[in-house]
DOZAVEX-848027 format. One record per residue (C-alpha): residue in three letters; x, y, z. Coordinates in steps of 0.02 Angstrom, whole numbers, padded with zeros to 5 digits. Each point is the difference from the previous one (the first is absolute). Layout:
ALA:X:Y:Z
...
END
This chain:
UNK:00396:01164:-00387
UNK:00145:-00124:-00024
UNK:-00103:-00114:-00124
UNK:-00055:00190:-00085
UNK:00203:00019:-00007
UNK:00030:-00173:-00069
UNK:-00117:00012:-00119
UNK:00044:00168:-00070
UNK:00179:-00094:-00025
UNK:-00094:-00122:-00132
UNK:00004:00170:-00133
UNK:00178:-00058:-00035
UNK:-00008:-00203:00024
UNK:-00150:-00006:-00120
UNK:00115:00006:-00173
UNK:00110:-00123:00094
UNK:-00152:-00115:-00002
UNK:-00034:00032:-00184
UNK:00195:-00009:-00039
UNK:00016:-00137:00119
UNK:00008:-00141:-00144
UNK:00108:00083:-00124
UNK:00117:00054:00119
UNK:00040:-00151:00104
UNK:-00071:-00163:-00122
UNK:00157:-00067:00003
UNK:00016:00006:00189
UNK:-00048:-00122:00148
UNK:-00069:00186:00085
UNK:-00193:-00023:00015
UNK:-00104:00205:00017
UNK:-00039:-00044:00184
UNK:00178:-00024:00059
UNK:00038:00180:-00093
UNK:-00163:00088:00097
UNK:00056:-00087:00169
UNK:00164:00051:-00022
UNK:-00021:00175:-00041
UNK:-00128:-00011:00152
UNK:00136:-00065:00098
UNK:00114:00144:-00035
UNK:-00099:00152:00013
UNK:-00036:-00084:00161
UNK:00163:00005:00063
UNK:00075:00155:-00055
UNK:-00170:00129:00008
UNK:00012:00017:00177
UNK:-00117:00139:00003
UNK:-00152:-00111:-00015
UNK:-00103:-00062:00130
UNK:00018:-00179:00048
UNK:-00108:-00109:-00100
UNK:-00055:-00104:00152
UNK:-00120:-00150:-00063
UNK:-00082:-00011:00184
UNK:-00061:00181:00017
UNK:-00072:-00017:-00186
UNK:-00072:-00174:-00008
UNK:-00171:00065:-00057
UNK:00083:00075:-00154
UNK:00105:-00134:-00054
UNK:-00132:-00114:00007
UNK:-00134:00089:-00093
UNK:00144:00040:-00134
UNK:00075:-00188:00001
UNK:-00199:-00038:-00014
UNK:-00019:00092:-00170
UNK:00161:-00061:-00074
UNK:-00050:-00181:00013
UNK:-00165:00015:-00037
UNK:00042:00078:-00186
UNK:00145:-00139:-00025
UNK:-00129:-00142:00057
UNK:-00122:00072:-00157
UNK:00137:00024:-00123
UNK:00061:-00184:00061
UNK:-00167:-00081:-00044
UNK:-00035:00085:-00163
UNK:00170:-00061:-00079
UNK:-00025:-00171:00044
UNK:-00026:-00095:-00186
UNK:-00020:-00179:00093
UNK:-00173:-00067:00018
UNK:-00079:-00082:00141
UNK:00062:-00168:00005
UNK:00050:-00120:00143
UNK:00169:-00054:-00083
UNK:00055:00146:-00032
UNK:-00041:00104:00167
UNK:00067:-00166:00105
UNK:00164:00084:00047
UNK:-00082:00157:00059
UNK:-00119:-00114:00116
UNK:00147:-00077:00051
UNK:00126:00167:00046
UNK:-00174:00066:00098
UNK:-00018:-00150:00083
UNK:00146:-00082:00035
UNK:00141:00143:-00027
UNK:-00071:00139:00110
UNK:-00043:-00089:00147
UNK:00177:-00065:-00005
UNK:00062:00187:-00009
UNK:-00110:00057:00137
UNK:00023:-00139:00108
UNK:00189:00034:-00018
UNK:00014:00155:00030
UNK:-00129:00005:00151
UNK:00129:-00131:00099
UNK:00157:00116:-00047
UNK:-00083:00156:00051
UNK:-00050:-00089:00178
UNK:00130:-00062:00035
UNK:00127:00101:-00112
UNK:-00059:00160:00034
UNK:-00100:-00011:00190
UNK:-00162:00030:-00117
UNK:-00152:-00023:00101
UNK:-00103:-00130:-00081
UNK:-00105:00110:-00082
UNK:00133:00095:-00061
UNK:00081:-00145:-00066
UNK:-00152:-00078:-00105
UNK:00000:00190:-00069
UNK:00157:-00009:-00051
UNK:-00027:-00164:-00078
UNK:-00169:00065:-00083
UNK:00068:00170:-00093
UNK:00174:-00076:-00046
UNK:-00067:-00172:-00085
UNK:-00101:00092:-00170
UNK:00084:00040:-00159
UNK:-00024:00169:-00036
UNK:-00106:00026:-00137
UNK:00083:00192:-00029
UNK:00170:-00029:-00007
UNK:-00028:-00186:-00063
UNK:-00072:00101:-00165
UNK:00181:-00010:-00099
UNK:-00016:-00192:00025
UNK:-00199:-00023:-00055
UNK:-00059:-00021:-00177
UNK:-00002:00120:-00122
UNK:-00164:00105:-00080
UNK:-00167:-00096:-00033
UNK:00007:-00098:-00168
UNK:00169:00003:-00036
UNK:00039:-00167:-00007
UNK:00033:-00168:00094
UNK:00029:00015:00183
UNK:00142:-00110:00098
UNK:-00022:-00093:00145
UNK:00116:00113:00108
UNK:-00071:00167:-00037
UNK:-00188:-00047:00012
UNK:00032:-00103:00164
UNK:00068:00147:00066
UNK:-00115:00123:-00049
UNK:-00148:-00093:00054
UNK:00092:-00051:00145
UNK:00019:00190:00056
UNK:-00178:00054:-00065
UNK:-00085:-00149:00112
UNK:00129:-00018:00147
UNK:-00012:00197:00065
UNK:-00180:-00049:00058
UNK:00037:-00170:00054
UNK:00125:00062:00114
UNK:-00122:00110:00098
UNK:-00072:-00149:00102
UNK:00152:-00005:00080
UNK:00029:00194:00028
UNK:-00187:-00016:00101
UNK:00054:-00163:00101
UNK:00150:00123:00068
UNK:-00098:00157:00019
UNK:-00149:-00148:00113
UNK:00153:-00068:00088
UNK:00076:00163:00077
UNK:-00160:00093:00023
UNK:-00028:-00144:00105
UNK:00173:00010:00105
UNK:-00020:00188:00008
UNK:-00176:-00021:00100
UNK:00100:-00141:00085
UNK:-00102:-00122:-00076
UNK:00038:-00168:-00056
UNK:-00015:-00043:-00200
UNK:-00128:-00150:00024
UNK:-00038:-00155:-00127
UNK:-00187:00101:-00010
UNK:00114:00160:-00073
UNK:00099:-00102:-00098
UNK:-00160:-00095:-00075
UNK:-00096:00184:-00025
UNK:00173:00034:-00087
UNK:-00028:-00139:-00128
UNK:-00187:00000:-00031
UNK:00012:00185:-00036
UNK:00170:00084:-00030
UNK:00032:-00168:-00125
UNK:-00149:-00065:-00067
UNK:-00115:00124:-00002
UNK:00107:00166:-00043
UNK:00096:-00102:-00141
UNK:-00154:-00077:-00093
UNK:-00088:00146:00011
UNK:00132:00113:-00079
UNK:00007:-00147:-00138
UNK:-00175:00036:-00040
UNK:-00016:00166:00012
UNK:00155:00015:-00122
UNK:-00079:-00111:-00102
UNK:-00192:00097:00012
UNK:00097:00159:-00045
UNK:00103:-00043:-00151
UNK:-00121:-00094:-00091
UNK:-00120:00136:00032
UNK:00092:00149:-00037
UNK:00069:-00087:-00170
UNK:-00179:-00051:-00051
UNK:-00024:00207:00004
UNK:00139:00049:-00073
UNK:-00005:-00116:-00156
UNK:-00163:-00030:-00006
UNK:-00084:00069:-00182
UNK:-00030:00158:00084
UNK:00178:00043:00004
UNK:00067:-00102:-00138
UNK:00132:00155:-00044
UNK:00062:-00004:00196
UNK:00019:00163:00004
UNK:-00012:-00010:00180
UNK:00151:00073:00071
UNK:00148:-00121:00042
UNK:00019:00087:00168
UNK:-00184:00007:00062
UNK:00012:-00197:-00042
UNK:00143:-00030:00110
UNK:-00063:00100:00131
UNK:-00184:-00067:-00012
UNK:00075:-00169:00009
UNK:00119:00029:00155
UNK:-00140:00103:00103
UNK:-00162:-00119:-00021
UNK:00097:-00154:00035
UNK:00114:00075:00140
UNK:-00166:00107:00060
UNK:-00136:-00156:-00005
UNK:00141:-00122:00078
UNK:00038:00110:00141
UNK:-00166:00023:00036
UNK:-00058:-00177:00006
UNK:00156:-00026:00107
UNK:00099:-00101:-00093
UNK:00177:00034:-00098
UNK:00013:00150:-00107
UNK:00176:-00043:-00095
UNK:-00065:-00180:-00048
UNK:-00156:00079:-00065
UNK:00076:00115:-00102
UNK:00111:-00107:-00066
UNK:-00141:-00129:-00044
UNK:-00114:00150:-00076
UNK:00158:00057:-00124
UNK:00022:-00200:-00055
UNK:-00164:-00038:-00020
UNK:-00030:00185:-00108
UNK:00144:-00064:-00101
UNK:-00089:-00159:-00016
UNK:-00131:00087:-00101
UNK:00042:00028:-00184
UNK:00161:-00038:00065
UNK:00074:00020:-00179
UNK:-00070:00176:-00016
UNK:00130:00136:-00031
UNK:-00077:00120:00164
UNK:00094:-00116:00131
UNK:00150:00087:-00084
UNK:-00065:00154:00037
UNK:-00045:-00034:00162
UNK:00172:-00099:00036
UNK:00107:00168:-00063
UNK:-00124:00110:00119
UNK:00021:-00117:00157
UNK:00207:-00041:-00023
UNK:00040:00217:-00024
UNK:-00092:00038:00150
UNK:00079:-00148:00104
UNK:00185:00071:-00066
UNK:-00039:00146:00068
UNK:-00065:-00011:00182
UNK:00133:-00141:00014
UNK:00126:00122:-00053
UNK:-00066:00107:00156
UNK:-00003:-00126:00134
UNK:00169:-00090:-00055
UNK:00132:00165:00014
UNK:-00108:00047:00157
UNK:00035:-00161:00067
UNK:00197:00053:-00047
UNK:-00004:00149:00077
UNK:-00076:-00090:00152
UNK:00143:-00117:-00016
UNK:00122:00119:-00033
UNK:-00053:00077:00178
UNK:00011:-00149:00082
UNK:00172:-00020:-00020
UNK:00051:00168:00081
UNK:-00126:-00066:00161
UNK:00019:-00085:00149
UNK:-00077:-00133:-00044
UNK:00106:-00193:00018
UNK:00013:-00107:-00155
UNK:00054:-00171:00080
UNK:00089:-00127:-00105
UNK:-00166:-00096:00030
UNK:-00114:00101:-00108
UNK:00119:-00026:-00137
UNK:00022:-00168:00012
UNK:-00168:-00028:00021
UNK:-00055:00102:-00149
UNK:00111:-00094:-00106
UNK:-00051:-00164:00057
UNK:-00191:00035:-00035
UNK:00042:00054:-00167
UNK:00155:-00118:-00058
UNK:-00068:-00147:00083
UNK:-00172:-00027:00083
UNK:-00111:00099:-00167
UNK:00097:-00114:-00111
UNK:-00016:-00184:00093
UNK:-00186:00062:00039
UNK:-00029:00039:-00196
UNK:00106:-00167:-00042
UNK:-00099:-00101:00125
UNK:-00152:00063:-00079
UNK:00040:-00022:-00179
UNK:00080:-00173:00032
UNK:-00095:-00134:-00113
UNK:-00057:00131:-00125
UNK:00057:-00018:-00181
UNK:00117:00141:-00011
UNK:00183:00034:-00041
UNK:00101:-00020:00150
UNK:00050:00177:-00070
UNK:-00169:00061:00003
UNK:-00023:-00072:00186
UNK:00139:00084:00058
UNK:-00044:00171:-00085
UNK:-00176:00003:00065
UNK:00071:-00044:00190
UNK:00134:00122:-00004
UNK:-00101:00165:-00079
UNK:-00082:00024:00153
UNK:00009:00183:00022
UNK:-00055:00109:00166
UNK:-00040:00184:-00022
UNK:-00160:00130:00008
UNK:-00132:-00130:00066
UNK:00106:-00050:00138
UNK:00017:00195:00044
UNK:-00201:00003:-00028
UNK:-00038:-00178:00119
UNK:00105:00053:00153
UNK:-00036:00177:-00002
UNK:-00189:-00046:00015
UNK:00012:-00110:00125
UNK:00127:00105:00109
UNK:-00161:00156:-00029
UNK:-00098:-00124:00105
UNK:00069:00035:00148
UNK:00049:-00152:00081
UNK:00172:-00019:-00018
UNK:00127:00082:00117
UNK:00131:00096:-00041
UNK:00148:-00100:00008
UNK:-00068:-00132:-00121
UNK:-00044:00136:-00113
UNK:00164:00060:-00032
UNK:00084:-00161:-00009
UNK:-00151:-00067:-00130
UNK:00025:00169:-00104
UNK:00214:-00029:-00001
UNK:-00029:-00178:-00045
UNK:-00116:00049:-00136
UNK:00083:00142:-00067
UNK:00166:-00100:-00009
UNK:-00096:-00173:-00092
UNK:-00079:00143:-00129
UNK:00196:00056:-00031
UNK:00080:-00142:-00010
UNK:-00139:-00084:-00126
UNK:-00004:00191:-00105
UNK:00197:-00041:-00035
UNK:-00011:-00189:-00019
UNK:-00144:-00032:-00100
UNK:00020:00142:-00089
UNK:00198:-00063:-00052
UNK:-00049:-00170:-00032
UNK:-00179:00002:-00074
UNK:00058:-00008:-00196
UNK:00112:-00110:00021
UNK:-00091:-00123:00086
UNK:-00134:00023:-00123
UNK:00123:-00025:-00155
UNK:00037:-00161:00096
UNK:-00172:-00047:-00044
UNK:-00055:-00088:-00153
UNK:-00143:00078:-00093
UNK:-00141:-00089:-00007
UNK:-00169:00084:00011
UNK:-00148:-00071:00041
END
């Protein structure tokens, strides 16, 4: 009923989405900080509705988080111009690899010992906070397929959020193994942590690789094979073909549906990558995505909005801690990573620093929460913690994102 409410709202913030850049070009205002902010108000002063309480509707959050990603991760992989190549995907290896083990790392220790996080609770915490969104990242990514050279900031950061939102799930499954264990007063063994590896890593991640890879090339040989030269096909039954078979075949071979779909939408653009459909296809994906983000951001306002008229403590701690995760430890992780590379420092710094938390943070820890194995104290605490990182990065990144990219020089690849 209250998502039915907040979503009959989006009648009047849908020609503030089209108007959005005429209205405020000129501006350091980015469209998400507008639909939080509204959501934050209507939250506050409509008192008549019923709290918007993120425990009692996990289930729905999650399914809804679930389809908001999953439509950015496809738009993300058909707009990527860059082609396969070692030296050019080097600093995306290097944020996955090197970058968000720093963040979660980080921010597991400062929830332990920070927050009295249990230790699953704190690798959680570490897990859903340390990708870059790939929704509200979208401002930051490249443009449309084919329309011209592609910088080193914006593709590292779009493939960084297509890839890293599947990557990061490894680590959401070590914390859901580690307090299933403590809840059935178990011990999380070097045999769990080893079963943890084999399969949650290795397995789940190459397999989503290859399935990704199976269904794009597939479903592009159909649809431009000489059969369908005209691709008539519609743009939408593409999009939707392409998200369902790779997130559908993944799941069911048990490995990771985001990285698959990902994959499957890059390797589909890979195929007559030059062709004028991926357009099509691109314009299909990104309206779609504006829209169910446009949902879940002002009814993550509102949810704010309520917060603030609860009982519920905001220390000084989560504050400071949100700040430091996002001011210091993203941007020493990304520099760390990207040291050695032959980039502008300005580049560097731009890549480390346009880290940005949102909708598949919301989508990570509300999964794991629907699990079932985490009490309730550490639930609230990991939802304020994440709800506060989300709104702080919204504001941030969404104030200093041009500018840091003007600060860029451009040279595409």
């Amino acid at each position: 009923m209250c998502l039915y409410l907040a979503a009959a709202d989006l009648n009047s913030i849908q020609p503030l989405g089209a108007l959005f850049p005429i209205l405020f070009k000129r501006t350091p205002i980015s469209l998400p900080m507008l639909q939080v902010g509204l959501g934050l108000i209507m939250g506050y002063y409509w008192t008549t509705l019923s709290f918007l309480n993120p425990i009692d509707n996990g289930l729905l959050i999650e399914k809804l988080t679930e389809i908001v990603v999953l439509v950015s991760l496809v738009g993300a992989g058909i707009k990527i111009d860059t082609e396969l190549s070692w030296q050019l995907w080097r600093p995306t290896v290097r944020l996955l690899l090197i970058t968000m083990p720093i963040g979660i790392f980080s921010m597991a220790v400062l929830g332990y010992y920070t927050f009295g996080l249990s230790l699953g609770a704190a690798v959680l915490l570490g897990a859903v906070l340390a990708p870059t969104d790939p929704v509200l990242a979208s401002s930051i990514q490249v443009g449309p397929p084919n329309t011209g050279g592609e910088d080193a900031p914006r593709f590292t950061l779009t493939s960084e959020a297509g890839l890293n939102d599947g990557l990061a799930f490894p680590f959401v499954y070590l914390a859901i193994k580690i307090a299933e264990a403590f809840d059935e007063g178990n011990r999380f063994t070097s045999e769990m942590l080893w079963s943890w590896f084999t399969h949650d890593v290795l397995w789940k991640i190459g397999a989503g690789l290859l399935v990704g890879i199976v269904v794009g090339k597939v479903l592009a040989k159909l649809v431009f094979s000489k059969y369908s030269q005209d691709t008539t096909i519609s743009q939408g039954y593409v999009v939707i073909a392409l998200t369902l078979l790779a997130y559908g075949l993944a799941e069911f071979v048990h490995s990771y549906g985001f990285i698959a779909v990902f994959v499957a939408a890059f390797a589909f653009r890979r195929s007559e990558h030059e062709h004028s459909y991926h357009h099509k296809l691109h314009d299909f994906a990104e309206q779609s995505e504006g829209l169910l983000m446009s949902l879940v951001l002002v009814t993550f306002g509102m949810f704010l909005g309520q917060g603030l008229q609860s009982d519920v403590e905001l220390t000084w701690r989560v504050y400071i801690v949100s700040f430091a995760f996002l001011l210091l430890i993203r941007p020493i992780g990304g520099l760390i990573a990207l040291s050695g590379l032959n980039l502008p420092h300005t580049e560097k710094y731009a890549i480390s620093a346009l880290g940005i938390r949102g909708i598949g943070t919301l989508y990570y820890l509300s999964y794991a929460i629907n699990q079932g194995f985490f009490g309730e104290e550490d639930t609230l605490k990991l939802w304020v913690v994440c709800s506060i990182v989300i709104l702080i990065s919204i504001f941030i990144h969404g104030i200093s994102a041009k500018r840091l990219l003007k600060m860029t020089p451009n040279n595409p690849h």
